[in-house]
PyMOL CGO cylinders between C-alpha atoms (Angstrom):
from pymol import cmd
from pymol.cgo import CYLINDER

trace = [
    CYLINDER, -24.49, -115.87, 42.83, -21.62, -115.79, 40.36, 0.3, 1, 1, 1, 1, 1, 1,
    CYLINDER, -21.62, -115.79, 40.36, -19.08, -119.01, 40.65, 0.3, 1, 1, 1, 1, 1, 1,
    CYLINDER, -19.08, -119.01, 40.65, -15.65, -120.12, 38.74, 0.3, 1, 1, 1, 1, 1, 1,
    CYLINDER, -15.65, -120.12, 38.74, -15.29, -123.68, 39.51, 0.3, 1, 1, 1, 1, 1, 1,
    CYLINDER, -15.29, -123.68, 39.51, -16.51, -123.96, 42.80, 0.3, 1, 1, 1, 1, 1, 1,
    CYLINDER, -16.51, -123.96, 42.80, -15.40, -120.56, 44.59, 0.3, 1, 1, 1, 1, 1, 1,
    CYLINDER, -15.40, -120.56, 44.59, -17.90, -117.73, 45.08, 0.3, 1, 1, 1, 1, 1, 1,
    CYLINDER, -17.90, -117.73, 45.08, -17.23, -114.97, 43.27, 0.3, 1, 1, 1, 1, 1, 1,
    CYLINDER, -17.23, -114.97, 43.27, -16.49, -111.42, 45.01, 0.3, 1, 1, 1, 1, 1, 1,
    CYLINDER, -16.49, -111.42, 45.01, -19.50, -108.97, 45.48, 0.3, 1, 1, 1, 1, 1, 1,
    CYLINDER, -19.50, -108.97, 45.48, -21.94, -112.13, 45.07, 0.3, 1, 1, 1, 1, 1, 1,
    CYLINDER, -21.94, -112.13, 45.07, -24.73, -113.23, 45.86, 0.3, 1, 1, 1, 1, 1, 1,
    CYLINDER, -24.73, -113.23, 45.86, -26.44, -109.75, 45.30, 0.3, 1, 1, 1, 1, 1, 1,
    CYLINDER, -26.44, -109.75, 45.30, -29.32, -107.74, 46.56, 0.3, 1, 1, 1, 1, 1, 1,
    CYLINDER, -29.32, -107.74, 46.56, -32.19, -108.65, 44.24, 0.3, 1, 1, 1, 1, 1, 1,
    CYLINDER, -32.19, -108.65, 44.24, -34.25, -105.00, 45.13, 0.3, 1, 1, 1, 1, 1, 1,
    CYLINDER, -34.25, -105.00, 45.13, -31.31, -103.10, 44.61, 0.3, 1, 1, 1, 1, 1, 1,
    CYLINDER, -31.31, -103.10, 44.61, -29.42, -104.73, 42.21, 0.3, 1, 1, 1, 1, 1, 1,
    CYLINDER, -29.42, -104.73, 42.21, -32.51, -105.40, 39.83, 0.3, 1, 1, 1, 1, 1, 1,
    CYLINDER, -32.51, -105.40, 39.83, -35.16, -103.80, 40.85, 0.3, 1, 1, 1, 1, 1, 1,
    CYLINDER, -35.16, -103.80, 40.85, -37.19, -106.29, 42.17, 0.3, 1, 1, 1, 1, 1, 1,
    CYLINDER, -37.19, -106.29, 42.17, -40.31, -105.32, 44.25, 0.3, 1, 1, 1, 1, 1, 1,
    CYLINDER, -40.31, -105.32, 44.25, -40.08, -105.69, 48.01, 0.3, 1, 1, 1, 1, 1, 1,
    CYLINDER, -40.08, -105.69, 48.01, -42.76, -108.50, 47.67, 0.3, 1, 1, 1, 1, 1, 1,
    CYLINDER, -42.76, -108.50, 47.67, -40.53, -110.29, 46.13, 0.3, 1, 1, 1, 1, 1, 1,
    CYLINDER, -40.53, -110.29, 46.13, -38.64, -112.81, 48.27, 0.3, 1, 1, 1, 1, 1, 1,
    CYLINDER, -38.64, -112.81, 48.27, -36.75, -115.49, 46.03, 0.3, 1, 1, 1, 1, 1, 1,
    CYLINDER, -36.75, -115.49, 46.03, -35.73, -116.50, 42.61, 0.3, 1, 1, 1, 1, 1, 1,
    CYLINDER, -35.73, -116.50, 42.61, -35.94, -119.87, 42.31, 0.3, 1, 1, 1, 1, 1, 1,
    CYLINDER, -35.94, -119.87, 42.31, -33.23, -119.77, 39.18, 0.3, 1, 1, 1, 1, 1, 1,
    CYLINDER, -33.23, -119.77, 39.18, -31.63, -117.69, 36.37, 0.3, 1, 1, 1, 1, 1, 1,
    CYLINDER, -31.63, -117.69, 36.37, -29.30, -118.27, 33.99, 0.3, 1, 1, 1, 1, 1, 1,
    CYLINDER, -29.30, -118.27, 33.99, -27.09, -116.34, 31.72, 0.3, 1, 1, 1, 1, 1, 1,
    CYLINDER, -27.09, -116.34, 31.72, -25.68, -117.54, 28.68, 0.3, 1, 1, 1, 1, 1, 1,
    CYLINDER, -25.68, -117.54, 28.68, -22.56, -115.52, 26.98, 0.3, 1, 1, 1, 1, 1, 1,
    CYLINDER, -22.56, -115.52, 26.98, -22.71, -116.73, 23.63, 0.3, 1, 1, 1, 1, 1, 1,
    CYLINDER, -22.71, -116.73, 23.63, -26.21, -114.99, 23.17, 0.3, 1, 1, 1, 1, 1, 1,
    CYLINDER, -26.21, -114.99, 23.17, -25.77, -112.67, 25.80, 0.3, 1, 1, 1, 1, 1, 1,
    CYLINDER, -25.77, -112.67, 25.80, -29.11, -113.26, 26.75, 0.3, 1, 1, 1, 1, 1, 1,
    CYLINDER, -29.11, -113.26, 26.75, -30.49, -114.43, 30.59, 0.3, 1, 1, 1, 1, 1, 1,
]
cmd.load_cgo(trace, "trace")
């Protein structure tokens, strides 16, 4: 998911096998977070 304020960004939430490369067997991700000052997730 990507949000501004509370509205859903366009093109979110995305397809965590094909948009990251996640194995089939996996079926959630409990959290992630990005941070842009570091650029780092």
């Amino acid at each position: 998911w990507a949000v501004k304020g509370q509205d859903v960004l366009y093109g979110y939430p995305k397809d965590i096998h094909r948009s990251f490369g996640f194995p089939s067997t996996v079926k959630n991700i409990d959290a992630a977070v990005s941070e842009e000052d570091t650029g780092k997730t």
